[in-house]
C-alpha positions as a Markdown table, in Angstrom:
| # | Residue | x | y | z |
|---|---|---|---|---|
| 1 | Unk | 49.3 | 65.7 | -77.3 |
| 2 | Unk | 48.1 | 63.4 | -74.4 |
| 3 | Unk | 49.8 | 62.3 | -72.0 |
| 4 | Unk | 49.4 | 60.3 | -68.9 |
| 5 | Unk | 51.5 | 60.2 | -66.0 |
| 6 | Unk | 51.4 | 56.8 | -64.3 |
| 7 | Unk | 51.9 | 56.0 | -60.9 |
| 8 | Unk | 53.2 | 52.1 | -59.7 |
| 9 | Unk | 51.6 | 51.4 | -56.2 |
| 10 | Unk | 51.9 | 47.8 | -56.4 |
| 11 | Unk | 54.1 | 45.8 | -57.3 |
| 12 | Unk | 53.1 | 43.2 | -59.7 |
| 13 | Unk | 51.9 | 45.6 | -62.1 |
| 14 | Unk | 55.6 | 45.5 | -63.0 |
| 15 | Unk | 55.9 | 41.1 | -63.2 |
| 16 | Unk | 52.9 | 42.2 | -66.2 |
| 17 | Unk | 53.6 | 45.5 | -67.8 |
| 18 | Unk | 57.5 | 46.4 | -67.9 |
| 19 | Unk | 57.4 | 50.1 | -68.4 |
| 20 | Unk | 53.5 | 51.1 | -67.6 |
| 21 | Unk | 54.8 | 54.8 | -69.0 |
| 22 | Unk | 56.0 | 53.5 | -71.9 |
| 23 | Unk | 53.3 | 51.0 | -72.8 |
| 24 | Unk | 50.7 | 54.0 | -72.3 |
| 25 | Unk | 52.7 | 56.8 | -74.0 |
| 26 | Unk | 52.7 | 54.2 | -77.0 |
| 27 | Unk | 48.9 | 53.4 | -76.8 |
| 28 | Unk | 48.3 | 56.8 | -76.6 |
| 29 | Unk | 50.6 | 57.9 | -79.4 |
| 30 | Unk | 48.5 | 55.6 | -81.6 |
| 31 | Unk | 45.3 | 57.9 | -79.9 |
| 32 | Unk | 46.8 | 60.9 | -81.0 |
| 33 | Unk | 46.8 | 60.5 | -84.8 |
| 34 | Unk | 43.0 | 59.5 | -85.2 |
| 35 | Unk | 41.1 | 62.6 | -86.2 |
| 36 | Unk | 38.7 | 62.7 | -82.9 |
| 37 | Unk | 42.1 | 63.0 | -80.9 |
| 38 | Unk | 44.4 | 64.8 | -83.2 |
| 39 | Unk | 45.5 | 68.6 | -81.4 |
| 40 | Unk | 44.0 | 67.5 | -78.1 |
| 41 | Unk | 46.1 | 68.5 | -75.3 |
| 42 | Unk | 45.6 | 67.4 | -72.3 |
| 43 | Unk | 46.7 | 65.2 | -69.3 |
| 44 | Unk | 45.6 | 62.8 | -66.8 |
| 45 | Unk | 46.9 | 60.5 | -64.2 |
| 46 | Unk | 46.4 | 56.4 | -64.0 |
| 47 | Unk | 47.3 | 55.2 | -60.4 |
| 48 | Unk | 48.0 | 51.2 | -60.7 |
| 49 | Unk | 47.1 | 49.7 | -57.8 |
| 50 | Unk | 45.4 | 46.7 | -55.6 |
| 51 | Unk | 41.8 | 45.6 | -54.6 |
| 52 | Unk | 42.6 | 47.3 | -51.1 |
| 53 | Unk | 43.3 | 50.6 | -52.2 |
| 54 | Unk | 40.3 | 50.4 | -54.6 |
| 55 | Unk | 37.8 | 49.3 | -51.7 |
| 56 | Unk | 39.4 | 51.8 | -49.4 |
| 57 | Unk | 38.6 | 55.1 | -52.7 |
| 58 | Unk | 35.4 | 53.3 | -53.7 |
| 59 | Unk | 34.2 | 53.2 | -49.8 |
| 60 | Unk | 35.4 | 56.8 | -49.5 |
| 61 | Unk | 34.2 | 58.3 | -52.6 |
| 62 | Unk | 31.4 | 56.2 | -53.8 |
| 63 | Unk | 30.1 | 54.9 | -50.3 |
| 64 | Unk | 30.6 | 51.4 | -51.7 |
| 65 | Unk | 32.5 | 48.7 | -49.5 |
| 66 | Unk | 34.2 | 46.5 | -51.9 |
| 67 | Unk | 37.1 | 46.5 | -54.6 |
| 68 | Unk | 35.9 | 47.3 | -58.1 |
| 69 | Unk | 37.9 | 47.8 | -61.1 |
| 70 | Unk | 38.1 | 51.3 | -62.1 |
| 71 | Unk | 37.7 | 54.4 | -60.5 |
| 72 | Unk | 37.5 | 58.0 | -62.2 |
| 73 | Unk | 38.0 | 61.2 | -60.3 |
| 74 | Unk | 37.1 | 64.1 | -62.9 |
| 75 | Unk | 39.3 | 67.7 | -62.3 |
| 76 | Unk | 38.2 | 70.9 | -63.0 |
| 77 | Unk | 41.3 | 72.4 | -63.2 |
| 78 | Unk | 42.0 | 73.6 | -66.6 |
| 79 | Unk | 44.8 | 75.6 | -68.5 |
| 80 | Unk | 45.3 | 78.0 | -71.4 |
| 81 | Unk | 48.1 | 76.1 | -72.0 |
| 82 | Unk | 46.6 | 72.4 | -71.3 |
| 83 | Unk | 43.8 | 70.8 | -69.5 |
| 84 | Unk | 44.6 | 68.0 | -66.2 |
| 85 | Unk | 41.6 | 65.5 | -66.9 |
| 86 | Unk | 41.8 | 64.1 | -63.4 |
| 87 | Unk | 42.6 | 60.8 | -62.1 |
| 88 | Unk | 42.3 | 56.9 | -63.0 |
| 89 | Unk | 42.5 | 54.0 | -60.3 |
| 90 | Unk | 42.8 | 50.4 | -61.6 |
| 91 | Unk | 42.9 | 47.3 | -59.5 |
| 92 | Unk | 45.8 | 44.5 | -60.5 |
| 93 | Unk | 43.4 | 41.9 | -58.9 |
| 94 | Unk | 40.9 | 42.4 | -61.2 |
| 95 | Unk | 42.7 | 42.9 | -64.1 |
| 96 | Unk | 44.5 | 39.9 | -63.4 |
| 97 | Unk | 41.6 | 37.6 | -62.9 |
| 98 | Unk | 39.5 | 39.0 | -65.9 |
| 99 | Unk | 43.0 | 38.4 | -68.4 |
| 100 | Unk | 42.6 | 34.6 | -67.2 |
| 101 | Unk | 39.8 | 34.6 | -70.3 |
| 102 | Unk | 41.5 | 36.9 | -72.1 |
| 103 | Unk | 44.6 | 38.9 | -72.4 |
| 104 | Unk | 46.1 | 41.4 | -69.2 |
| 105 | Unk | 47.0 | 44.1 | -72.2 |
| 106 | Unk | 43.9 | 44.2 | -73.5 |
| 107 | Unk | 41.9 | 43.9 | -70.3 |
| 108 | Unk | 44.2 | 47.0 | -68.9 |
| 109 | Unk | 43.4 | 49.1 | -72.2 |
| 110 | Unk | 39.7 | 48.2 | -71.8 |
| 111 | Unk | 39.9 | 49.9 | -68.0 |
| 112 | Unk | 42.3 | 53.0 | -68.4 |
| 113 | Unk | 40.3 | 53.8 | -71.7 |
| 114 | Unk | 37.1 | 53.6 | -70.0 |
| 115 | Unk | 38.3 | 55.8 | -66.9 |
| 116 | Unk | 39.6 | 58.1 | -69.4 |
| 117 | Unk | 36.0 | 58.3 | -71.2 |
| 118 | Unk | 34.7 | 59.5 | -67.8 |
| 119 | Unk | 37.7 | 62.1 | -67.8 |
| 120 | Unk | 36.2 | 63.6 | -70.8 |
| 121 | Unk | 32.3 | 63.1 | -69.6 |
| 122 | Unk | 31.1 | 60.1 | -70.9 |
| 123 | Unk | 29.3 | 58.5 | -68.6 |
| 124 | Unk | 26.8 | 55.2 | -68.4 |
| 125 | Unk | 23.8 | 55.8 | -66.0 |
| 126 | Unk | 21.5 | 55.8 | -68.6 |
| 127 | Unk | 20.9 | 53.5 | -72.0 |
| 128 | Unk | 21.5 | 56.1 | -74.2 |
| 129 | Unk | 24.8 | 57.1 | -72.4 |
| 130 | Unk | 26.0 | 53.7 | -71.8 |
| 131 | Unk | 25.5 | 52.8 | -75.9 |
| 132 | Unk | 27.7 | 56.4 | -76.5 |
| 133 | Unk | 30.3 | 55.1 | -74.2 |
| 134 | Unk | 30.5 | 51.7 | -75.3 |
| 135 | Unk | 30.7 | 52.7 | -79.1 |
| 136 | Unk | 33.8 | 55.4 | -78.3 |
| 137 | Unk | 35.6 | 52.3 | -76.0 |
| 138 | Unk | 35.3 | 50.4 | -78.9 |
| 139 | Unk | 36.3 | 52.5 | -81.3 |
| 140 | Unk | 39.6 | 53.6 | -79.3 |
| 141 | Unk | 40.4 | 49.7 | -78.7 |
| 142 | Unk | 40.0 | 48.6 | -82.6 |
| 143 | Unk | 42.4 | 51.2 | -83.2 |
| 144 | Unk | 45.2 | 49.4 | -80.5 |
| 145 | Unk | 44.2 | 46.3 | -81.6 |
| 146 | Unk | 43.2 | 46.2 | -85.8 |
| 147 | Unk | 45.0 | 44.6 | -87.8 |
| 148 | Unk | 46.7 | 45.6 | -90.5 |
């Protein structure tokens, strides 16, 4: 099974998203039973927090002074038993602001799923990795999101 731990740094996260642990156990519940995902055992770790927290990791990790939306921070440390992915960083700002043209949910799915695809290797520094990427994001969105 999957399974994400989630941890509330700021609080509006909460005036949007309820339970953030529940929401995400749900999402990834739905992950679980598609044939990609099915017997995959393995956990990561989604920090909700603000554009100041995200500047401060993205300066300190990426050498980049300003707020972005998502951060990934691979682990190596793996088990028999399971496998820690590593950690996801999202920003509320931006969230926020993109879900004015859209919808929060969806916008939050679009950036936890995309940190997670780093967490398993994806990555988009070239074309040919970006197009991989893109068609895996979308696939894992169509299935929180088809209708039936």
């Amino acid at each position: 099974m999957i399974k994400a731990n989630l941890i509330l740094e700021h609080s509006s996260w909460k005036n949007k998203i309820k339970n953030p642990n529940r929401y995400v156990g749900n999402k990834l519940k739905i992950l679980s039973k598609k044939i990609y995902f099915r017997n995959k055992k393995h956990e990561f770790s989604i920090l909700l927090t603000n554009n100041k927290k995200m500047k401060y990791l993205n300066k300190k990790f990426r050498k980049k002074n300003k707020p972005t939306d998502v951060l990934s921070f691979p682990s190596n440390r793996k088990t028999k038993k399971n496998s820690y992915l590593g950690d996801i960083a999202i920003s509320y700002e931006i969230i926020n602001k993109r879900s004015f043209n859209s919808n929060f949910f969806f916008e939050f799915d679009k950036m936890w799923v995309h940190g997670y695809l780093h967490l398993l290797g994806y990555d988009h520094k070239r074309l040919v990795e970006f197009n991989k990427m893109i068609k895996k994001e979308n696939l894992i969105l169509n299935y929180f999101y088809k209708k039936n």
